[in-house]
MIGUMAR-617875 format. One record per atom (N, C-alpha, C): residue number from 0; residue in three letters; z, y, x. Coordinates in Angstrom, 1 decimal. Atoms other than C-alpha are relative to their C-alpha. Layout:
  resi  resn       Z       Y       X
   NUM   ALA       Z       Y       X
...
END
This chain:
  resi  resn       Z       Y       X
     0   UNK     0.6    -1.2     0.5
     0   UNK    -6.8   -10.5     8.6
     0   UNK    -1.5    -0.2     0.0
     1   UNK     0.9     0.1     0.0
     1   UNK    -9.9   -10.2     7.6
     1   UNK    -1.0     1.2    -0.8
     2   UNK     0.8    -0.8     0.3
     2   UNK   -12.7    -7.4     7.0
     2   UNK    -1.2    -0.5    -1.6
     3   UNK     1.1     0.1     1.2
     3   UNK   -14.7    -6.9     3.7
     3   UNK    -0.7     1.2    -0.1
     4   UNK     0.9    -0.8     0.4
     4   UNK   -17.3    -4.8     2.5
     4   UNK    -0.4    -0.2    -1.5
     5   UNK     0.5    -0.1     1.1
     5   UNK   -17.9    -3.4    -0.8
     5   UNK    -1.4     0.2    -0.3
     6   UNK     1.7    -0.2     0.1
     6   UNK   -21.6    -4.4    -2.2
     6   UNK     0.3     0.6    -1.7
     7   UNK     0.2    -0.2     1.4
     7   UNK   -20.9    -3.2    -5.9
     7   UNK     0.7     1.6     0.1
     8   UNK    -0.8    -1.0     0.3
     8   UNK   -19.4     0.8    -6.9
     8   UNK     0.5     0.1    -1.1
     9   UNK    -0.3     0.3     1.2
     9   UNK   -16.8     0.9    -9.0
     9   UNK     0.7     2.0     0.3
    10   UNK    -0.8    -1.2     0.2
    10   UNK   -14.2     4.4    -9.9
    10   UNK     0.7     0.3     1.6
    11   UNK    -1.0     0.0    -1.0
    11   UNK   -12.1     3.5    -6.9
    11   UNK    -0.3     0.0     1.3
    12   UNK     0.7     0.8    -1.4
    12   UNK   -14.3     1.8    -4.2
    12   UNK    -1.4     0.4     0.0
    13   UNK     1.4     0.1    -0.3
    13   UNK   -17.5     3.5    -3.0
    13   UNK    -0.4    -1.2     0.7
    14   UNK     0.6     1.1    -0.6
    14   UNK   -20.2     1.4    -1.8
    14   UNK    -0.3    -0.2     1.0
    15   UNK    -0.1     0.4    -0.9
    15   UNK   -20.4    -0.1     1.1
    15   UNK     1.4     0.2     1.3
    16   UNK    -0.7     0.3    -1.1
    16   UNK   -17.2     0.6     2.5
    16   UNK     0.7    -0.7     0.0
    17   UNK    -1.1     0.4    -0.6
    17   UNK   -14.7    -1.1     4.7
    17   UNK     1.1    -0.4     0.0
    18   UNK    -1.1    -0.4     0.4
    18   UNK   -11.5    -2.4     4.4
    18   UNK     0.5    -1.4     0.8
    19   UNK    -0.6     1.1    -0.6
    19   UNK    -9.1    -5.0     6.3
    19   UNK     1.1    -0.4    -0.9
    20   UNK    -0.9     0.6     0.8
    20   UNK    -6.9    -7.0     4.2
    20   UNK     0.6    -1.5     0.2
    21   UNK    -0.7     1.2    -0.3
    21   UNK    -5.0   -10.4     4.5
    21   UNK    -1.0    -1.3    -0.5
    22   UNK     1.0     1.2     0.8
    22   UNK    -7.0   -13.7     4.0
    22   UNK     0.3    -0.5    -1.0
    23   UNK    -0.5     0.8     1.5
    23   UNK    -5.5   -14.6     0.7
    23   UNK    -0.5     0.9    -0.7
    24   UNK     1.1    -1.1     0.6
    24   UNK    -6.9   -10.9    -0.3
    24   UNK    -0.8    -0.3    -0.2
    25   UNK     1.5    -0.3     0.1
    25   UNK   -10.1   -11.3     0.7
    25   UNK    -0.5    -1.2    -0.4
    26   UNK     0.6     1.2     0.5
    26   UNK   -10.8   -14.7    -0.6
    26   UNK     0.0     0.4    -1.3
    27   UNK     0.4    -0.2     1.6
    27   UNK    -9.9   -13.5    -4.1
    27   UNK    -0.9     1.2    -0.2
    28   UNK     0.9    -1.2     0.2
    28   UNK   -11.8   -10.3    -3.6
    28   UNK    -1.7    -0.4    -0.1
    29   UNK     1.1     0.3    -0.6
    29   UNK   -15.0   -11.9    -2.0
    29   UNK    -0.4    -1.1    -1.6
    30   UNK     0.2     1.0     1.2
    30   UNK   -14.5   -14.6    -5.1
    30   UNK    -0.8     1.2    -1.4
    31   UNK     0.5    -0.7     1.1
    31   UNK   -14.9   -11.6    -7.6
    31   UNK    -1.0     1.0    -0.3
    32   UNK     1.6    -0.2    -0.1
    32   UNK   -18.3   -10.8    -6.4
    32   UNK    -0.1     1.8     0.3
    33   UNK     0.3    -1.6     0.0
    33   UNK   -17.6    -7.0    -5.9
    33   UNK     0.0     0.1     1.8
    34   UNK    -0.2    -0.1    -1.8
    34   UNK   -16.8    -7.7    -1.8
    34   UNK    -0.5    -1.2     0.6
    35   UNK     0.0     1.4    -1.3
    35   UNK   -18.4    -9.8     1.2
    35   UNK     0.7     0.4     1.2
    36   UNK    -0.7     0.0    -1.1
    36   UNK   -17.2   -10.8     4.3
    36   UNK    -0.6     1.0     1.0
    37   UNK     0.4    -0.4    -0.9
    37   UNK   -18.2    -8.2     7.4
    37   UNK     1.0    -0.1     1.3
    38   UNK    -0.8     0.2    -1.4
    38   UNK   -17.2    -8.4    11.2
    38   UNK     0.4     1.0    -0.1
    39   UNK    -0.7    -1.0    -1.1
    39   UNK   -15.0    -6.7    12.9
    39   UNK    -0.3     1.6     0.1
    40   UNK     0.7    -1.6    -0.7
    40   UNK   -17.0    -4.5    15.0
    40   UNK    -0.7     0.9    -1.0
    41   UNK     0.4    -0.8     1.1
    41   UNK   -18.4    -3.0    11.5
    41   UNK     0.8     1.0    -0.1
    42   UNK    -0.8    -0.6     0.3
    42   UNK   -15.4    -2.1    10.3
    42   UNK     0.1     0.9     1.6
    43   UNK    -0.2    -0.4    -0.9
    43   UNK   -14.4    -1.2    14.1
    43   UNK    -0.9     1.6     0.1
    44   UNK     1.2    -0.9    -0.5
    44   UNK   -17.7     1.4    14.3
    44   UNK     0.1     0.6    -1.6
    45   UNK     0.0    -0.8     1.3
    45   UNK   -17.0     2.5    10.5
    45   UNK     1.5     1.1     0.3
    46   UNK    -1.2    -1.2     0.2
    46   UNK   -13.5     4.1    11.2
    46   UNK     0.1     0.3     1.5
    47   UNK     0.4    -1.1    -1.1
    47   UNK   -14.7     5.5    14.6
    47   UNK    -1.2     1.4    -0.8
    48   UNK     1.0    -0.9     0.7
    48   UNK   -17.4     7.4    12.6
    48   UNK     0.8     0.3    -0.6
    49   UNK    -0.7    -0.9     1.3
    49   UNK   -15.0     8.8     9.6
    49   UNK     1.1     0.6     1.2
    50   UNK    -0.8    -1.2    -1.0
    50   UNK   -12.5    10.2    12.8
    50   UNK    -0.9     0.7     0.2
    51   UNK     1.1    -0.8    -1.0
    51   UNK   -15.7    11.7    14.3
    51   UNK    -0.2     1.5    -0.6
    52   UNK     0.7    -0.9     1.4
    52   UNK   -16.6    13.0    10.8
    52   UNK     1.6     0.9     0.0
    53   UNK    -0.8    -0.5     0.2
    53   UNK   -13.1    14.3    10.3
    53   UNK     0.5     0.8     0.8
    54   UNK    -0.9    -0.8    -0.8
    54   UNK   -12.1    15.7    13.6
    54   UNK    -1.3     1.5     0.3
    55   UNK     0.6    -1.2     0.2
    55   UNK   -15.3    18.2    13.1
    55   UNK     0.1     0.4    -1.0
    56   UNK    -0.5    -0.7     0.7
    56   UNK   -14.5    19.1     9.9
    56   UNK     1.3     0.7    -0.6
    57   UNK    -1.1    -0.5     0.4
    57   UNK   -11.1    19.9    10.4
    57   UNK     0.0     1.0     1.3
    58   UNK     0.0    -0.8    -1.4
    58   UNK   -11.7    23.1    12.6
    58   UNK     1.5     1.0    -0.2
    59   UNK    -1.1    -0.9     0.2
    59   UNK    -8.6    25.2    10.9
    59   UNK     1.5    -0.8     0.5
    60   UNK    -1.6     0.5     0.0
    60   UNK    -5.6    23.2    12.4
    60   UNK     0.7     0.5     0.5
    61   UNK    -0.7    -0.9    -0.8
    61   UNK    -2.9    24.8    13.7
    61   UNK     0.8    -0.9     1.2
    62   UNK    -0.8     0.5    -1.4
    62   UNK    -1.5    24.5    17.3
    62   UNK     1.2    -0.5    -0.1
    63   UNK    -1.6     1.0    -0.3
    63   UNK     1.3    21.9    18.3
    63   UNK     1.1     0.8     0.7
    64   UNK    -1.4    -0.5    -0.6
    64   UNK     4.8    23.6    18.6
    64   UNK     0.8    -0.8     1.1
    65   UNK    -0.9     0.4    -1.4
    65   UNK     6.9    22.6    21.8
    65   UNK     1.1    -0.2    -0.7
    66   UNK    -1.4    -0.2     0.2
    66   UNK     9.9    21.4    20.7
    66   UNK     1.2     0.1     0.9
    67   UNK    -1.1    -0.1    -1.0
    67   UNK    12.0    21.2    23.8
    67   UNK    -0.8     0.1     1.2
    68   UNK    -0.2    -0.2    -1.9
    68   UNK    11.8    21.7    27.7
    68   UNK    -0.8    -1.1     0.2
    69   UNK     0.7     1.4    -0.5
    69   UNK     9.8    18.8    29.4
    69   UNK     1.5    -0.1     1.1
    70   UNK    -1.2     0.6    -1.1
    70   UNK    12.1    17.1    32.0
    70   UNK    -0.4     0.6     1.3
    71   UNK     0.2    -0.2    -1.4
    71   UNK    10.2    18.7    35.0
    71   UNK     0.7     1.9    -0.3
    72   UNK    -1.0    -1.4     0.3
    72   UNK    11.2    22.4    33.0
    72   UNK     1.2    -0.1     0.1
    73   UNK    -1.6     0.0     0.2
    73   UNK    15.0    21.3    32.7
    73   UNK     0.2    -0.3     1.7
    74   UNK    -0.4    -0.2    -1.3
    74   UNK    15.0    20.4    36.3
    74   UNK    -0.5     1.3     0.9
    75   UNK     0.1    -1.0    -0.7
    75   UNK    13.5    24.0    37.9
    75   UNK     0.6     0.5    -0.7
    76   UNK    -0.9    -0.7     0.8
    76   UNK    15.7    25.5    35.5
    76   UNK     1.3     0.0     0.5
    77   UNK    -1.2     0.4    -0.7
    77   UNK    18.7    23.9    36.7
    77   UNK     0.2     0.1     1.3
    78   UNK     0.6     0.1    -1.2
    78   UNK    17.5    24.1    40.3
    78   UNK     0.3     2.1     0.3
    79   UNK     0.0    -1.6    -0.6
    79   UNK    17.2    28.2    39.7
    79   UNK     1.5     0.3    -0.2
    80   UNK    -0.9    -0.6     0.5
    80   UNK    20.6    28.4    38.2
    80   UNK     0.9     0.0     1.0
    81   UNK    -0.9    -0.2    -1.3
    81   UNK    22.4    27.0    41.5
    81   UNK     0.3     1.0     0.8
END
């Protein structure tokens, strides 16, 4: 795997972002002058910042439903019914 970065903007692909793809990808990509190579830790530190960005702009989510008992509930449960 290997990380690229878009230096050109086309309809699809803003500029400058990030993207990890297979090395047979990114050789033909990097070949067709729209993407270079970037490390890692770019990418790494580019999709820490778009969570950052996303988990403050998503203030309306709604709370996680319980679906069942936990296993410490099913045992005082069972514990009161003796």
């Amino acid at each position: 795997m290997k990380c690229i970065k878009s230096v050109k903007q086309t309809k699809q692909i803003s500029l400058g972002e990030i993207i990890r793809v297979t090395d047979e990808d990114a050789i033909e990509k990097v070949k067709g002058g729209f993407w270079v190579y970037a490390p890692k830790s770019e990418w790494k530190q580019d999709r820490v910042g778009n969570k950052t960005e996303n988990s403050k702009t998503t203030t309306t989510e709604e709370p996680k439903v319980k679906k069942g008992k936990s296993k410490k509930e099913l045992k005082l449960e069972k514990k009161r019914n003796k």
